[in-house]
C-alpha positions in Angstrom: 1.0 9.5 3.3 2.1 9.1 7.1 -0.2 10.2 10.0 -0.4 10.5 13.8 -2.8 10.7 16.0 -3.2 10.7 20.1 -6.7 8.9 18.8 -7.2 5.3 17.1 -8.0 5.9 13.9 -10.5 3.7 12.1 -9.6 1.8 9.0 -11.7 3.8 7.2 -13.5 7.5 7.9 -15.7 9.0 5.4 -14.3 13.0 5.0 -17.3 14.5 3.1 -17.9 15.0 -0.7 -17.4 11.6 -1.6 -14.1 11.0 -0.6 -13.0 8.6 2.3 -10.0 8.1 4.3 -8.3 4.4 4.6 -5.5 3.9 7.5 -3.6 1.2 7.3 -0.7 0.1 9.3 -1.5 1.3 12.3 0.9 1.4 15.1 0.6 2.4 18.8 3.2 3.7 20.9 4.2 5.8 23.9 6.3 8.8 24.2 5.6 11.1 27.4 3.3 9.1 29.5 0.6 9.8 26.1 0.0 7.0 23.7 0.5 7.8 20.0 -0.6 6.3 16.5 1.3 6.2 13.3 0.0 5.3 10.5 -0.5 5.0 6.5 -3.2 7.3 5.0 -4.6 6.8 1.2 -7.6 9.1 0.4 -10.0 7.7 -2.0 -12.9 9.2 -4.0 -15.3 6.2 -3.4 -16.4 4.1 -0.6 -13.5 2.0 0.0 -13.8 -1.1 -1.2 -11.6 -4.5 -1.3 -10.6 -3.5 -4.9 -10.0 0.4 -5.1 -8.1 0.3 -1.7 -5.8 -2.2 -2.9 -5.4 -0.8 -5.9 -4.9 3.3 -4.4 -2.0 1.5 -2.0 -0.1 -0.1 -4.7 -0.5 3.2 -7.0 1.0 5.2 -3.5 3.9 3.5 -3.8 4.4 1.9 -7.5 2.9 4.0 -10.8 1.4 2.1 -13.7 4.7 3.3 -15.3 6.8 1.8 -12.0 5.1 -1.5 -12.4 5.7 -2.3 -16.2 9.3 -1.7 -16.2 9.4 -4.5 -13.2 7.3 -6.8 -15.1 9.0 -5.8 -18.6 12.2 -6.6 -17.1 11.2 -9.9 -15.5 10.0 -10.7 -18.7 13.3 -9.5 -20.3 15.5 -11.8 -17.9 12.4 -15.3 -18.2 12.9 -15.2 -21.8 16.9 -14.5 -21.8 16.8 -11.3 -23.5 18.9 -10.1 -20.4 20.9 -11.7 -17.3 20.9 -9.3 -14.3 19.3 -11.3 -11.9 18.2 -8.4 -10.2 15.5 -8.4 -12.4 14.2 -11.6 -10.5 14.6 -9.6 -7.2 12.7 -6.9 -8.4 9.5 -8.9 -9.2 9.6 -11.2 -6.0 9.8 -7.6 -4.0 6.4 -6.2 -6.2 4.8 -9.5 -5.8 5.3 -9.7 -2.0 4.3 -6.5 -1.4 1.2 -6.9 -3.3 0.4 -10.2 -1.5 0.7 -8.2 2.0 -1.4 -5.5 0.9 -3.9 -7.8 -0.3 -3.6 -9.4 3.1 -3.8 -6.4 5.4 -6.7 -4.9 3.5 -8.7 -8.4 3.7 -8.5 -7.9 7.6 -9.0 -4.9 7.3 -12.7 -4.9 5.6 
C-alpha cells in the first residue's frame, strides 16, 4: 500500500496486537517549503523478519496463483512446449524483482 508522511517513517513500527508495520521505499521530497515521505506499507502479523517480509512484499504484488503461471509458462517455453518468448521476459521480470526486494530488505534489517 502507498503512504505519506511529513515524518520519516521507520522501516518497521510495531502497531499493537501483534501486527507490525514495514516501510519500504522510502522517498523524501519537497512540495511547499515542507518535506514529505512516500512510501510502500505491508502490514504483517509477526515481528518482521528477513523471511515473512520478503515473502508479504512479493505476495503484495504477485499471488501464489500470479507466480505459477510465470514459472509454468517459463517452463512451458525451456522445454518447447510453446514459443512466445514473452514467456522468458516474464520470468527475468519476477526474478529481478525478487532479487531487489531481497536486496532492499537485507539493508533494511
Amino acid at each position: 500500500m502507498k503512504s505519506n508522511s511529513t515524518i520519516k517513517p521507520a522501516s518497521s513500527e510495531y502497531i499493537g496486537n501483534g501486527k507490525w508495520h514495514y516501510n519500504y521505499n522510502i522517498v523524501e521530497s519537497e512540495k511547499d517549503g515542507m518535506t514529505f515521505y512516500d512510501y510502500d506499507q505491508i502490514e504483517l502479523r509477526q515481528e518482521p523478519t528477513y523471511a515473512a517480509v520478503v515473502s508479504a512484499i512479493i505476495r503484495e504484488i504477485y499471488s501464489e496463483c500470479d507466480e505459477m503461471a510465470i514459472v509454468n509458462k517459463y517452463n512451458s517455453y525451456t522445454l518447447g512446449l510453446v514459443t512466445d518468448k514473452s514467456c522468458v521476459e516474464g520470468y527475468k521480470e519476477f526474478l529481478t524483482f525478487v532479487l531487489n526486494i531481497k536486496s532492499t530488505v537485507k539493508k533494511d534489517l
